[in-house]
N, CA and C atoms as an extended XYZ file, in Angstrom:
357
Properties=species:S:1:pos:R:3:atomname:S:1:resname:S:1:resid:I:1 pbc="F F F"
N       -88.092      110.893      -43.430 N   UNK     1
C       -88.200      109.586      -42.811 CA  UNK     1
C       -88.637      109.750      -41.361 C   UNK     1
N       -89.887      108.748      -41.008 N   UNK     2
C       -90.169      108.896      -39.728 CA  UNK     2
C       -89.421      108.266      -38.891 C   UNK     2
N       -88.938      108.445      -37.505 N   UNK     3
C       -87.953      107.679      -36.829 CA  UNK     3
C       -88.842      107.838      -35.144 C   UNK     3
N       -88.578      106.566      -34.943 N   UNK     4
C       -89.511      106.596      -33.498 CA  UNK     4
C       -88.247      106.043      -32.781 C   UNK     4
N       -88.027      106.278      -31.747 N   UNK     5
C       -87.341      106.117      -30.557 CA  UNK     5
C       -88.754      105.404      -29.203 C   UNK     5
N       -88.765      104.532      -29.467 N   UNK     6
C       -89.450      103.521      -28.498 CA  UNK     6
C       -88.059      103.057      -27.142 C   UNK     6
N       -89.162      103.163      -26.017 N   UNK     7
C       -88.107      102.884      -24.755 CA  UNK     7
C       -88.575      101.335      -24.303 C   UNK     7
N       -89.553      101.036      -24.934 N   UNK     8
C       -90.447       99.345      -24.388 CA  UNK     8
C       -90.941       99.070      -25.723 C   UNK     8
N       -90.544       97.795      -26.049 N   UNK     9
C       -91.784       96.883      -27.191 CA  UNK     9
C       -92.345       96.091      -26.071 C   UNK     9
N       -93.822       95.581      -26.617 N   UNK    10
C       -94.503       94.460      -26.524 CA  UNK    10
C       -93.642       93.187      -26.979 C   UNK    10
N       -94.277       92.371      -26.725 N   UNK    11
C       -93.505       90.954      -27.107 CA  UNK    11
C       -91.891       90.932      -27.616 C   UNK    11
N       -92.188       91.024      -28.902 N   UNK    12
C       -90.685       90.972      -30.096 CA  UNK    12
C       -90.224       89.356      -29.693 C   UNK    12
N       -90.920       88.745      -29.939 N   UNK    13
C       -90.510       87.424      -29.553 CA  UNK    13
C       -89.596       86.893      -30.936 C   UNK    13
N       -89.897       87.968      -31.685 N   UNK    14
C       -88.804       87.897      -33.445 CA  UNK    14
C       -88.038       88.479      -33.447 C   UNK    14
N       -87.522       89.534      -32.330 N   UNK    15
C       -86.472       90.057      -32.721 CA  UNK    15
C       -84.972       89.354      -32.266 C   UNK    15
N       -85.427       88.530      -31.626 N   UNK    16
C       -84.162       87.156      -31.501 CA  UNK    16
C       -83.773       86.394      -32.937 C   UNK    16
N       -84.605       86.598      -33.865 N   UNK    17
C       -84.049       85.925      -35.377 CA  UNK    17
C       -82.986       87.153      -35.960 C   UNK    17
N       -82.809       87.588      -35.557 N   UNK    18
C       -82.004       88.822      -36.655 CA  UNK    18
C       -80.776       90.089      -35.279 C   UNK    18
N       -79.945       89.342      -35.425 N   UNK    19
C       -79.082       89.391      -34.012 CA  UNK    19
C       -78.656       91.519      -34.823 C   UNK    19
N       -78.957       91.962      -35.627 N   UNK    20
C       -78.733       93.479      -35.683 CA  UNK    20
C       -79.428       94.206      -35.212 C   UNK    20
N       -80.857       93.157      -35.053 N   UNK    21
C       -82.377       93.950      -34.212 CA  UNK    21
C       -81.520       93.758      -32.797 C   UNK    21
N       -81.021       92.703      -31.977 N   UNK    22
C       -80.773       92.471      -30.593 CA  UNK    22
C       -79.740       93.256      -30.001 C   UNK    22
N       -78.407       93.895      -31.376 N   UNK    23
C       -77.837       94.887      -30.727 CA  UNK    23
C       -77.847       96.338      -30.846 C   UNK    23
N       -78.994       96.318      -31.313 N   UNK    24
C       -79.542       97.933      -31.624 CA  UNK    24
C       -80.419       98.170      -30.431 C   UNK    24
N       -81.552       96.844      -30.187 N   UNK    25
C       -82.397       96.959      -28.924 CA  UNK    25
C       -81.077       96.923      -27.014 C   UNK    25
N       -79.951       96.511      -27.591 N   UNK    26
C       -79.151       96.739      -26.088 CA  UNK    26
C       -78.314       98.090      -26.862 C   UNK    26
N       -78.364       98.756      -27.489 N   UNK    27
C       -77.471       99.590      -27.804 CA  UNK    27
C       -78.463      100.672      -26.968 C   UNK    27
N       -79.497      100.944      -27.324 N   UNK    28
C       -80.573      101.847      -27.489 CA  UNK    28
C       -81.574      101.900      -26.239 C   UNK    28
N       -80.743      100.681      -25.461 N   UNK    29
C       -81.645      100.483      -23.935 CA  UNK    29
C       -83.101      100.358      -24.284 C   UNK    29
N       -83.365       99.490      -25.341 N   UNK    30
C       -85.193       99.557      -25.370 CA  UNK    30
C       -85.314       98.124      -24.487 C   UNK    30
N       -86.103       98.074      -23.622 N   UNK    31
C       -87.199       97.031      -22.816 CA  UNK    31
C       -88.075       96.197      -23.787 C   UNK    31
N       -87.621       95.043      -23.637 N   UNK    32
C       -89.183       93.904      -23.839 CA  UNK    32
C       -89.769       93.654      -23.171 C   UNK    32
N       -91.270       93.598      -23.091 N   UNK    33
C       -92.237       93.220      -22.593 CA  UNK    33
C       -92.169       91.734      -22.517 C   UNK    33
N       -91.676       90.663      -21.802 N   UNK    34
C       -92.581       89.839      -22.273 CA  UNK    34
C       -93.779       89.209      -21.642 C   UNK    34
N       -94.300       88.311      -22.651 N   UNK    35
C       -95.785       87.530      -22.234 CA  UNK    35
C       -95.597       86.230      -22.700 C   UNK    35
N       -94.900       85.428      -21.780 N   UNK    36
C       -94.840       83.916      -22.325 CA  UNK    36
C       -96.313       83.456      -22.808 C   UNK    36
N       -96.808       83.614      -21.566 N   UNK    37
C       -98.394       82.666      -22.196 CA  UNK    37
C       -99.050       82.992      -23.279 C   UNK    37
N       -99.078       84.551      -23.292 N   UNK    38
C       -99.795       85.225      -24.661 CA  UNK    38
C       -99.084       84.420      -25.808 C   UNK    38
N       -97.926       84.145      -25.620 N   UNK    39
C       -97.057       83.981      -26.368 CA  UNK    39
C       -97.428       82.564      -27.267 C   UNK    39
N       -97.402       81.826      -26.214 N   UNK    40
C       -97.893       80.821      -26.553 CA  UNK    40
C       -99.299       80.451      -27.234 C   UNK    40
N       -99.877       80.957      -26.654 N   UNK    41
C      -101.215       80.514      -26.851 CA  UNK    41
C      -101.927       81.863      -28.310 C   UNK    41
N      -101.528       82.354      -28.467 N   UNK    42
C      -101.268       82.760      -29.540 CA  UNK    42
C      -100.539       82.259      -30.935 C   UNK    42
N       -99.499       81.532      -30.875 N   UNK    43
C       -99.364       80.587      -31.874 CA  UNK    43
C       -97.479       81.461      -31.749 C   UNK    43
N       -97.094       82.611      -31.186 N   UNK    44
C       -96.052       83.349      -31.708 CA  UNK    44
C       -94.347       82.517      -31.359 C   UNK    44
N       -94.429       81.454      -30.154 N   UNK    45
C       -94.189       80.135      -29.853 CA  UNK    45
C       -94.327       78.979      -30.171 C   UNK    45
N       -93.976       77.918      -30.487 N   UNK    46
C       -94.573       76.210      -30.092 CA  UNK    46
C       -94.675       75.539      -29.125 C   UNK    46
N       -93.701       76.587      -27.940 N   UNK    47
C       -94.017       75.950      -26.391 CA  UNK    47
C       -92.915       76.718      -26.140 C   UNK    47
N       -93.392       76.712      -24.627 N   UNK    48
C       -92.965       77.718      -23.576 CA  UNK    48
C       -91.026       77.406      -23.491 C   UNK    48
N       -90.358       76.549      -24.069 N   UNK    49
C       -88.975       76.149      -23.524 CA  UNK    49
C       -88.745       76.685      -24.995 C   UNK    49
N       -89.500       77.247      -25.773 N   UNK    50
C       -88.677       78.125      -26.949 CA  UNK    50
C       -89.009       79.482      -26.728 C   UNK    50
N       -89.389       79.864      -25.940 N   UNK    51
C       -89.216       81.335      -25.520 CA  UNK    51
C       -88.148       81.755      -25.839 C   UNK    51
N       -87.754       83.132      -26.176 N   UNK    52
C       -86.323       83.525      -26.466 CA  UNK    52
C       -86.303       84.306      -25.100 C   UNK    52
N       -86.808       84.479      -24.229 N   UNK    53
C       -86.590       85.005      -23.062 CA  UNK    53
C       -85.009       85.085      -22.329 C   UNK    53
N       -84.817       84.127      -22.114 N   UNK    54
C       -83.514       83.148      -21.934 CA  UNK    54
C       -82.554       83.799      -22.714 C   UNK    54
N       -82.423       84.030      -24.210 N   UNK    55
C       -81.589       84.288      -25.196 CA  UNK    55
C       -81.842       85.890      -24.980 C   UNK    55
N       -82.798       86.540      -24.799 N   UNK    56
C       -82.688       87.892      -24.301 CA  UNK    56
C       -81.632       88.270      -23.140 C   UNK    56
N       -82.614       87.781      -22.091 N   UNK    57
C       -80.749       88.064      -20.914 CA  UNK    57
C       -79.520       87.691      -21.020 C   UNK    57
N       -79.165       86.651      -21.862 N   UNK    58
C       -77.886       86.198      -22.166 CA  UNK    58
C       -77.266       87.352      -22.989 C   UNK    58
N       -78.071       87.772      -23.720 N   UNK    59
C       -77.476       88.997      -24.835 CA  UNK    59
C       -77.520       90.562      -24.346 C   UNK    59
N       -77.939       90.710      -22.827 N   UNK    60
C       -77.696       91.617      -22.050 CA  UNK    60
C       -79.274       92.350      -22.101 C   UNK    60
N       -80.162       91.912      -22.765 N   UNK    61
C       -81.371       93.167      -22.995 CA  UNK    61
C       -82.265       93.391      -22.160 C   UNK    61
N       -83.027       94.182      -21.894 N   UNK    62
C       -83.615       94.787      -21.048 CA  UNK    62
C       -85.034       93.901      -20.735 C   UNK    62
N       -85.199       92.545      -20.694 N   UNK    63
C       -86.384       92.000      -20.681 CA  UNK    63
C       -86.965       91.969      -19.302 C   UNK    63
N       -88.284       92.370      -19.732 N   UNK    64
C       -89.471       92.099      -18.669 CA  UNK    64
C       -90.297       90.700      -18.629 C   UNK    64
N       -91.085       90.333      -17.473 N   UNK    65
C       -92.155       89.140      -17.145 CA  UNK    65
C       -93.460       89.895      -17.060 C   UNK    65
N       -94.548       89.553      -17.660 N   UNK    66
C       -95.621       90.610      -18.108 CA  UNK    66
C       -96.708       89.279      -18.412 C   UNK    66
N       -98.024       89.890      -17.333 N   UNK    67
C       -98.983       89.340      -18.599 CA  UNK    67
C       -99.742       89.889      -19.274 C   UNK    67
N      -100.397       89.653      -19.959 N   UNK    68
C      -101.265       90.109      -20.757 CA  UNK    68
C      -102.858       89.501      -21.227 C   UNK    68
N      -103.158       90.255      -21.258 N   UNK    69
C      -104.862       89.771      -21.646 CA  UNK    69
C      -105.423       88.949      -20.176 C   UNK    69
N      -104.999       89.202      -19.091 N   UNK    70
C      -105.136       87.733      -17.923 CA  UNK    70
C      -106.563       87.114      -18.143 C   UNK    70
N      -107.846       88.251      -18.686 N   UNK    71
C      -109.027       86.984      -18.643 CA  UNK    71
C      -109.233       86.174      -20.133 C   UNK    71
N      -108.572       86.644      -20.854 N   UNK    72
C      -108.269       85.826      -22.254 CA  UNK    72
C      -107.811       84.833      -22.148 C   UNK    72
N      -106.428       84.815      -20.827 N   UNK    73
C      -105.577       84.074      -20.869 CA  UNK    73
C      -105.904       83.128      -19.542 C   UNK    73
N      -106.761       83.111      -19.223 N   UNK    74
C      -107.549       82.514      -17.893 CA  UNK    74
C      -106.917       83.047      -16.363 C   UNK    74
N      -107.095       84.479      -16.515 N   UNK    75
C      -107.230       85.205      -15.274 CA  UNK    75
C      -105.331       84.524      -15.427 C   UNK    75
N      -104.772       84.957      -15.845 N   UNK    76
C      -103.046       84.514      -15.397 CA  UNK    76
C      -102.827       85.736      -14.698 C   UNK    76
N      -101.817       85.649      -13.121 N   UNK    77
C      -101.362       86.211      -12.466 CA  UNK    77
C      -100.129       86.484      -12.699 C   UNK    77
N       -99.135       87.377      -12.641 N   UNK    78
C       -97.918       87.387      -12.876 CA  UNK    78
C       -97.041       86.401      -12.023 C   UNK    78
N       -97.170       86.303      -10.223 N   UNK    79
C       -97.009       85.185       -9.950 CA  UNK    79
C       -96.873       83.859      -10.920 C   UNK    79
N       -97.973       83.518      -11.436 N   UNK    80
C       -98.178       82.123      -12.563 CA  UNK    80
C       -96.897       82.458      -13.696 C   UNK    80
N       -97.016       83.905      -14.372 N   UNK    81
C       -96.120       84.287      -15.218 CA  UNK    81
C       -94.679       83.954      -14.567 C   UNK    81
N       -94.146       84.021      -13.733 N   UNK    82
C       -92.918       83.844      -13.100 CA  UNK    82
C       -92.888       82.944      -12.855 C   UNK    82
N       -93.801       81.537      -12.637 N   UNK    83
C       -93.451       80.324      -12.086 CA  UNK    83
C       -93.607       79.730      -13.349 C   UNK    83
N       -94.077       79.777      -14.514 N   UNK    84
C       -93.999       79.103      -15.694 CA  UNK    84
C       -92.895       79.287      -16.406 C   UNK    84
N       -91.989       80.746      -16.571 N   UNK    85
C       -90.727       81.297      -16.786 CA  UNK    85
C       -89.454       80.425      -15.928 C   UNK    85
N       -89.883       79.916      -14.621 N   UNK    86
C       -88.380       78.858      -13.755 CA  UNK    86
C       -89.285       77.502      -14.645 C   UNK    86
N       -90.162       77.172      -14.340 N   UNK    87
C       -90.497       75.818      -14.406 CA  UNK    87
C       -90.738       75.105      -16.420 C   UNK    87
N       -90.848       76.128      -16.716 N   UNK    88
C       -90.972       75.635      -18.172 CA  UNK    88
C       -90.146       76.523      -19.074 C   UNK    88
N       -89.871       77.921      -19.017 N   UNK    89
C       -88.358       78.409      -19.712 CA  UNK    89
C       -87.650       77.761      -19.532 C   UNK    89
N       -87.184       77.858      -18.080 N   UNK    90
C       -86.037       77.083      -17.412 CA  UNK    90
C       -85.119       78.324      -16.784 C   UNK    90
N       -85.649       79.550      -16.250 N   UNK    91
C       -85.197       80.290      -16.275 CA  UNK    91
C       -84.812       80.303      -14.543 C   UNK    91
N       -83.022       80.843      -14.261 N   UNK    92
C       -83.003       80.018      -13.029 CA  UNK    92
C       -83.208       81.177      -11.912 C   UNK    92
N       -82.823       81.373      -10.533 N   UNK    93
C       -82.894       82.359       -9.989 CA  UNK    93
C       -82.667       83.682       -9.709 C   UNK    93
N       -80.960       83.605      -10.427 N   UNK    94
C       -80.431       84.903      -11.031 CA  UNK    94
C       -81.201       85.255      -12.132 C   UNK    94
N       -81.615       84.459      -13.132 N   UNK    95
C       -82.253       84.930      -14.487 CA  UNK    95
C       -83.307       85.888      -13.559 C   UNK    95
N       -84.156       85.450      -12.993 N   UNK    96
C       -85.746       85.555      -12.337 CA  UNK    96
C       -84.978       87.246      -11.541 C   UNK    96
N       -83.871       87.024      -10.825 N   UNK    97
C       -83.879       88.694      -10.658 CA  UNK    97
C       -83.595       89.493      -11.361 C   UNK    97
N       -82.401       89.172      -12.342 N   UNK    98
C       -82.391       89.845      -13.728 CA  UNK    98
C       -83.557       90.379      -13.978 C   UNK    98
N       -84.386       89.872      -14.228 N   UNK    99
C       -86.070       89.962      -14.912 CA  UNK    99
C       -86.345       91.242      -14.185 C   UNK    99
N       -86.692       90.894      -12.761 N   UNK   100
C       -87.370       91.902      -11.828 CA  UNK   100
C       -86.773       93.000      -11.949 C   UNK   100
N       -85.085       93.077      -11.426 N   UNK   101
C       -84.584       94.032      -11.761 CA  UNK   101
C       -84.855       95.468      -13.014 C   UNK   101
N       -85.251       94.263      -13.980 N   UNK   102
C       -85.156       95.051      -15.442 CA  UNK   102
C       -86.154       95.896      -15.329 C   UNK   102
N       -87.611       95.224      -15.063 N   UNK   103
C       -89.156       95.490      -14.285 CA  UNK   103
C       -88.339       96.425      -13.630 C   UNK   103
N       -88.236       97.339      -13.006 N   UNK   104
C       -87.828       98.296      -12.050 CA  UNK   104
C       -87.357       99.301      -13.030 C   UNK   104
N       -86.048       99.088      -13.783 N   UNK   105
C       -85.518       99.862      -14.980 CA  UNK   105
C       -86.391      100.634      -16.451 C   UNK   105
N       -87.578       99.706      -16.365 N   UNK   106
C       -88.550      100.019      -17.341 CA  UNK   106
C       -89.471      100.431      -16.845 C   UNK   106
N       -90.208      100.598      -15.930 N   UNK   107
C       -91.180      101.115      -15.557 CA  UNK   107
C       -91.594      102.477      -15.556 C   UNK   107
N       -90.857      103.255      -15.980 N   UNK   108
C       -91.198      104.806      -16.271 CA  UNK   108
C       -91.259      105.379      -15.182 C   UNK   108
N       -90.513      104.661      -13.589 N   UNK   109
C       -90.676      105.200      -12.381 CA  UNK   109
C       -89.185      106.184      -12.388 C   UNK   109
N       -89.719      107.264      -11.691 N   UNK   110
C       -88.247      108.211      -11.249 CA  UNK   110
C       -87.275      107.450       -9.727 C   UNK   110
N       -86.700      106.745       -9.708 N   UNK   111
C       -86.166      105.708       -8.820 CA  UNK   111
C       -85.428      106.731       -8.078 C   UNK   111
N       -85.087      108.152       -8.569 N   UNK   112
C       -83.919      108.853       -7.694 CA  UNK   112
C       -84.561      109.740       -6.756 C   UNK   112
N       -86.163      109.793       -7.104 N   UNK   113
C       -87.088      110.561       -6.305 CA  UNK   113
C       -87.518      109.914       -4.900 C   UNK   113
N       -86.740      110.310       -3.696 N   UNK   114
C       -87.244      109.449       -2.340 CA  UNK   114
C       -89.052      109.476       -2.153 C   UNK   114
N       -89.501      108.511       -1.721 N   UNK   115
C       -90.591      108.802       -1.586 CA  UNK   115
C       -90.986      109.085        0.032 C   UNK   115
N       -92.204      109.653       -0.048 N   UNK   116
C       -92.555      110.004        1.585 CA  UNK   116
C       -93.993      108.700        1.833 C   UNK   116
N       -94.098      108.568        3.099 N   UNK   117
C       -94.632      108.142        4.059 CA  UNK   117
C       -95.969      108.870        4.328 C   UNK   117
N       -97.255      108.581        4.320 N   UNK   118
C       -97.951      109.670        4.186 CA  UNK   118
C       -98.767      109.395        5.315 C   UNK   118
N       -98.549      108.061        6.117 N   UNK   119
C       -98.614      108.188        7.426 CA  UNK   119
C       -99.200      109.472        8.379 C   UNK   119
């Protein structure tokens, strides 16, 4: 049996239907990507206030604010991605650092490595 150990999905905007996927993904520290707009406009949504975004941080998981495709998606800025996430998720200010925070945790950066000044 093949077994993959993934540290980030893309979307998983489904793995909010099946709450054994949601505590395996916080058991296992895997990161979501998400992409509201892709999301949407893709059909994987019916509108942006059913995002499970929301239902991700409530359930502790590692979610990201991400866009994707930006000239598909008409040049979207992540800025735009974050102001459509307060203004149409409904996602509030703690949520919004949650988010960033997580963005920091997933990024594949070594955070314990000081960096230098190259000044």
């Amino acid at each position: 049996m093949l077994e993959l150990n993934p540290e980030r999905l893309g979307h998983a905007v489904h793995a909010v239907d099946d709450p054994a996927v949601l505590d395996l993904l916080v058991e296992r520290q895997i990161a979501i990507e998400c992409c509201p707009t892709s999301n949407f406009f893709t059909g994987s949504i019916p509108d942006f206030a059913s995002h499970p975004l929301p239902r991700f941080l409530e359930r502790g998981l590692c979610a990201t604010l991400n866009t994707d495709d930006p000239t598909l998606f008409g040049n979207l800025t992540l800025e735009e991605e974050y102001r459509r996430a307060r203004d149409l998720i409904g996602l509030d200010a703690g949520q919004l650092a949650q988010v960033q925070n997580n963005s920091r945790k997933a990024a594949f950066l070594n955070l314990d490595t000081p960096t230098t000044d190259s000044r």
